[in-house]
C-alpha positions in Angstrom: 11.0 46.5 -4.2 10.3 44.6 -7.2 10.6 40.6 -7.4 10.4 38.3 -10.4 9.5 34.7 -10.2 10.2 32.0 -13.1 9.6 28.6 -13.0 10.6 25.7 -15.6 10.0 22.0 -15.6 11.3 18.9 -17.7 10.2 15.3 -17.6 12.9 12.2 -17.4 13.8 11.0 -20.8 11.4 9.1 -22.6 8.7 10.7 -20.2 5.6 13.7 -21.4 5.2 16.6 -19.6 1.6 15.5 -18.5 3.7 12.9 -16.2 5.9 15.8 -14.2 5.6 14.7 -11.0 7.7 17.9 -9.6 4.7 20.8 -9.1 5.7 24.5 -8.4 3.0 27.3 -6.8 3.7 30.6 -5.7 1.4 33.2 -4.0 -0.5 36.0 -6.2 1.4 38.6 -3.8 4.8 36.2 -4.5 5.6 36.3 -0.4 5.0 32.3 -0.6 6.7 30.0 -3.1 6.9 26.0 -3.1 8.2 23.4 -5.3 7.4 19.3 -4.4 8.9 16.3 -5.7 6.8 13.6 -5.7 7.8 10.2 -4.9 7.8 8.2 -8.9 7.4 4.6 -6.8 4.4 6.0 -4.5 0.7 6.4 -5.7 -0.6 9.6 -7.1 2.4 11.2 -6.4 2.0 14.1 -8.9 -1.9 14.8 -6.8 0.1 14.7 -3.4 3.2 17.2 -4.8 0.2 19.1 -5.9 -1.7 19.4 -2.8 1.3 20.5 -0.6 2.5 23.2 -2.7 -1.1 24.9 -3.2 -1.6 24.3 0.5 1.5 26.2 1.4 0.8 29.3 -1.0 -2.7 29.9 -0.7 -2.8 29.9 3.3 -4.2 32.7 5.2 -1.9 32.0 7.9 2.2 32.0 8.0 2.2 28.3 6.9 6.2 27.9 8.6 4.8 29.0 11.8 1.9 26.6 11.0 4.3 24.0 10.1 6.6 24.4 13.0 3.7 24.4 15.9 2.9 20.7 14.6 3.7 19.6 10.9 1.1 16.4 11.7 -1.4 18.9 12.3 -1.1 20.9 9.3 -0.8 17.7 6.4 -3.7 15.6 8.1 -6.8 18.0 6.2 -4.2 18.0 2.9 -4.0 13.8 3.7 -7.9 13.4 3.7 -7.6 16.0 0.3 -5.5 13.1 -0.8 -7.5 10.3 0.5 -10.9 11.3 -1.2 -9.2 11.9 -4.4 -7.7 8.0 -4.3 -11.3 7.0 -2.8 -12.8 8.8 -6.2 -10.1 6.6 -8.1 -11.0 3.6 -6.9 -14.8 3.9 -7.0 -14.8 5.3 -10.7 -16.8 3.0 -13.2 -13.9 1.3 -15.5 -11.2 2.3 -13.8 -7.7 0.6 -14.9 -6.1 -2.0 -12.6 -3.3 0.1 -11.6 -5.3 3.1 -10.2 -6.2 1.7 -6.8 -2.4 1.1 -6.1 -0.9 -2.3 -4.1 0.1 -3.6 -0.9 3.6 -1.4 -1.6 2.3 1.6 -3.3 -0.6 2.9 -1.5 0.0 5.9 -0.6 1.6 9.0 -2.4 5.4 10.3 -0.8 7.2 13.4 -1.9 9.6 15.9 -0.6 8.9 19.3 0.0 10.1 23.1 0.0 8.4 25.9 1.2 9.9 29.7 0.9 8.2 32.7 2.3 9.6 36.4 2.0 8.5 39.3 4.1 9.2 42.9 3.8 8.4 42.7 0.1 6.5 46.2 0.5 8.6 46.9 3.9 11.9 47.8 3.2 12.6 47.4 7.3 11.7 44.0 7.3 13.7 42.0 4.4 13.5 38.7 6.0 13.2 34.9 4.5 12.4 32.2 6.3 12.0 28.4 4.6 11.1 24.9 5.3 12.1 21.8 3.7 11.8 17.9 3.4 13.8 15.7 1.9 16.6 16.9 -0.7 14.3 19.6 -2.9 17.1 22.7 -2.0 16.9 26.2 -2.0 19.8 28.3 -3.1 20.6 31.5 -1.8 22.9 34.0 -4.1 23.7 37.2 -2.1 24.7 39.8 -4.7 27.3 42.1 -2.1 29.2 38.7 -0.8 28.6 36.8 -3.9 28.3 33.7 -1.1 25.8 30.8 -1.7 23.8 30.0 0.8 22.4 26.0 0.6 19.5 24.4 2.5 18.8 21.9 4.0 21.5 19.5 1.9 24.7 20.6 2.9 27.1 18.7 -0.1 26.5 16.9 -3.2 27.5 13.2 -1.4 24.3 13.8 1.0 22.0 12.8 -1.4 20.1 9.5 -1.1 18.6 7.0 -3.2 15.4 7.1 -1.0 15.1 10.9 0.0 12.7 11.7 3.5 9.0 12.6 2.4 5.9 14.0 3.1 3.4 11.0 3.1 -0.3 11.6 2.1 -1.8 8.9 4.6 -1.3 9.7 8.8 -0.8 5.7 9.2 2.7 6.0 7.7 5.0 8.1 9.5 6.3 11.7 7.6 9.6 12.8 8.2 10.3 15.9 10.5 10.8 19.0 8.7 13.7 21.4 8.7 13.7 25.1 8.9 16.0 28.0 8.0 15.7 32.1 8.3 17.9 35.0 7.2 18.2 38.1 5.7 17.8 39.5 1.8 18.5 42.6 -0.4 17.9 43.9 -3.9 20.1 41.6 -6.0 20.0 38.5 -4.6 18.7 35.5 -6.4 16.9 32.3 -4.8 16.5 29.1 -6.4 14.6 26.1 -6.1 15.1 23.1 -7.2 14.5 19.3 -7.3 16.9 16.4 -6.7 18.8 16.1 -9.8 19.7 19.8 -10.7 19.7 21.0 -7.0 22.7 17.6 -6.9 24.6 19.2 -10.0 24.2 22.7 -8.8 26.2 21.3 -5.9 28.8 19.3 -6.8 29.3 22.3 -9.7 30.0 24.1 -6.7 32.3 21.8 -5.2 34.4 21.9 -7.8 35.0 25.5 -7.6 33.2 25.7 -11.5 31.5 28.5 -12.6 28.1 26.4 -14.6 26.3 26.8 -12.0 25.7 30.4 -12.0 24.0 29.7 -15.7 21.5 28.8 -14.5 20.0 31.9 -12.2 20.4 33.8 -16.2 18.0 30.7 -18.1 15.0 33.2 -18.7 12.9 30.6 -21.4 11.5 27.1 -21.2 13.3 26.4 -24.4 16.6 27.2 -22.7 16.1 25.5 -19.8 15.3 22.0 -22.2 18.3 22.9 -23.6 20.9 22.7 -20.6 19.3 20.0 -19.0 19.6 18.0 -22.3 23.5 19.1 -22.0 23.9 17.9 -18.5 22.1 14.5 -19.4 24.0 13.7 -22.6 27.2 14.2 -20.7 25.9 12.2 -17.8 26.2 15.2 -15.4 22.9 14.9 -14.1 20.5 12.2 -13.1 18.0 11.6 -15.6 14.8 12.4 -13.2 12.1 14.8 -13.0 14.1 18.6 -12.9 12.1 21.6 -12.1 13.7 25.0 -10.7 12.0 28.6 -9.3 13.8 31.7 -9.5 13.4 34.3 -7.6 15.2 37.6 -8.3 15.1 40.0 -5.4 15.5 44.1 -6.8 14.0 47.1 -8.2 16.3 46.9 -11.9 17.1 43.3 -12.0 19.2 42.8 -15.0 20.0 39.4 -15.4 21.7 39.2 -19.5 19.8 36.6 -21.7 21.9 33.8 -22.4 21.8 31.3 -25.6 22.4 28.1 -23.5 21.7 26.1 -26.5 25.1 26.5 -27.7 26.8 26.2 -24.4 28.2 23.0 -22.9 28.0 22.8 -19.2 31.4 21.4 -18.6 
């Protein structure tokens, strides 16, 4: 079994890439994947997205399982990660004003997905299991039922203004984390994606629309820019942050190119 993984990120409007504050890792064996969302009104929030995502991928252990025996357990070394890097901030000859943070931003929030895939190698053991905070979503495209599978938000009218977070201090309280299992073949697709586009994605569905699906075939950077600019001009989307990982499951994945440039999502 073959698997391709493709990852593309775009800043708000009026934003440079260098201030993403969405961060994307995958394992070098592709079993692990993550995206984060860090919190824009929280401190350091790109650092924090950063740390959970490389955390997840790079573990020894199944991270889920990790995560599930006690989620505390597992973010409080990735919390004093997170803490020494502010304390290097702070104590840093020159530093600017707004690097040690206030009485309302002092500590870094973001949500959190985490995917993991066994049976890559194992053909008897094609299972999927993810783990999620907040409203980052994974998509699940089976290719025989053409059914899409969503977790954790269930509709497009779910999301919040303030989503639930992963907090990079242990005084504040993180929220609980939410899990999901099932089963894959050659031909399905996952996605990942952040707030805004995982919203559209959504309420594209909703609407019985078919614009959606464009996005599982965007193979460039440049046409990812390209329909996100779309969405935004037409006010379809919330002008935020918008990073998505594919994951295409098969041995001849064949997934056409598409010129989105010259596409309007409707």
């Amino acid at each position: 079994m073959t698997q391709e993984i493709l990852s593309f990120s775009l800043p708000k409007i009026g934003e440079e890439e260098k201030n993403i504050q969405d961060r994307f890792e995958s394992s070098s064996d592709g079993s692990l994947i993550a995206i984060a969302d860090g919190a824009g009104s929280s401190l350091y929030p790109r650092k924090w997205a950063d740390i959970l995502v490389k955390s997840f991928c790079q573990s020894s252990e199944d991270p889920i399982e990790t995560i599930k025996e006690s989620y505390q357990e597992w973010l409080k070394p990735l919390q004093e990660e997170w803490r020494q890097y502010y304390l290097a901030k702070i104590r840093a000859p020159h530093r600017k004003w707004w690097e040690g943070g206030s009485q309302i931003k002092d500590r870094g929030s973001s949500t959190f997905i985490g995917l993991r895939f066994q049976g890559l190698q194992d053909l008897e053991k094609r299972e999927w299991q993810a783990v999620a905070v907040g409203d980052s979503c994974l998509f699940k495209l089976e290719r025989k039922t053409d059914n899409l599978q969503v977790f954790p938000v269930k509709n497009s009218k779910s999301f919040k203004r303030i989503a639930k977070c992963f907090e990079s201090l242990p005084e504040y309280q993180s929220s609980s984390p939410e899990f999901e299992e099932g089963w894959y073949e050659d031909g399905d697709i996952f996605l990942l994606a952040t707030d805004a586009l995982a919203q559209w994605i959504l309420r594209d569905y909703e609407n019985q629309s078919q614009e959606w699906r464009k996005v599982s075939c965007i193979n460039r950077h440049r046409d990812f820019v390209n329909f996100i600019a779309q969405l935004r001009q037409k006010d379809l989307i919330e002008n935020d942050d918008t990073t998505v990982a594919m994951i295409k499951i098969g041995k001849n994945i064949q997934v056409s190119e598409v010129d989105l440039g010259n596409d309007e999502p409707r």
